[in-house]
C-alpha positions, 0 to 999 in steps of 0.5 A: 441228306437232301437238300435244295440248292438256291442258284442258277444251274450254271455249270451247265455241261459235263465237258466244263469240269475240271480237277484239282488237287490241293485248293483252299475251300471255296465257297459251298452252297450245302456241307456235310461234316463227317468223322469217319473213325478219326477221320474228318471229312467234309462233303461240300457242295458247289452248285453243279460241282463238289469239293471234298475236304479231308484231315487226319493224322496222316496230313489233309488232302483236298479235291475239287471237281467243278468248273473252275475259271482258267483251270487247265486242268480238264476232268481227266479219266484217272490219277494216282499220286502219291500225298505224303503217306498215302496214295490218291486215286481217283477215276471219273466217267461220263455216262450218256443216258436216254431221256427215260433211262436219265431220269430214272437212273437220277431217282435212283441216286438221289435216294440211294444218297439223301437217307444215307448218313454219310450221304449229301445230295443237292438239287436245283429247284425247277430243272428236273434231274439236275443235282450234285450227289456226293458219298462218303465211306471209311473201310479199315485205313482207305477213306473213299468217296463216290460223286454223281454229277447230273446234266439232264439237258445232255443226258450225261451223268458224271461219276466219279470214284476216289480212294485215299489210304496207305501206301502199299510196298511195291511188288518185286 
């Protein structure tokens, strides 16, 4: 799903992200409310930022990528964490793109996400290539979700990976 996000584009640098685990919904400018086989998941929205909320029988996790006032907490490259009975993992990367390469690289995710059905992409009217793109998908027990944060006035995009399923024994 595509849509148009009406705000101010003000999280206006990749280096002003940050990460959290765990925080109450805040409030999203476009949601996505997905059952990926039991499942439930909603894609959220926060302007430049993203929220993902997830609930199932195994408990309810929460991440949130965006510029969040006295967070401490910077954007980091990787965590992995333990969430009851499952594993957490998320990695990010910040992707430094040309001005030609930058918009072609935004055309291509944003119609690789907006006809996806567990896809939801949100632009900001009037910045070209500015937009938040989020993906979700379920394989076997694993609920994983890619996001894509665009800075086109930097040439920087934000990937970001996470991966949420059951914990496998350690190998002696």
């Amino acid at each position: 799903m595509l849509t148009t996000l009406h705000t101010a584009y003000t999280d206006s640098r990749a280096a002003d992200l940050a990460w959290a685990l765990g925080r109450e919904p805040l409030p999203a400018l476009a949601v996505l409310d997905l059952d990926l086989d039991g499942a439930a998941v909603q894609l959220r929205l926060l302007g430049a930022s993203h929220q993902v909320l997830l609930e199932d029988e195994r408990g309810a996790c929460s991440e949130t990528v965006a510029c969040i006032p006295g967070s401490s907490t910077p954007l980091p490259l990787g965590v992995s964490t333990r969430l009851g009975e499952r594993e957490y993992e998320f990695a990010a990367r910040v992707e430094t793109l040309s001005h030609g390469s930058f918009a072609g690289r935004a055309q291509e995710l944003l119609a690789l996400v907006a006809d996806h059905p567990n896809g939801l992409a949100g632009i900001f009217p009037g910045i070209p290539n500015a937009f938040t793109a989020m993906l979700a998908q379920r394989d076997e027990d694993q609920v994983r979700w890619r996001t894509w944060h665009a800075y086109p006035q930097e040439g920087q995009l934000v990937v970001t990976r996470t991966r949420i399923g059951a914990r496998t024994p350690a190998v002696l």
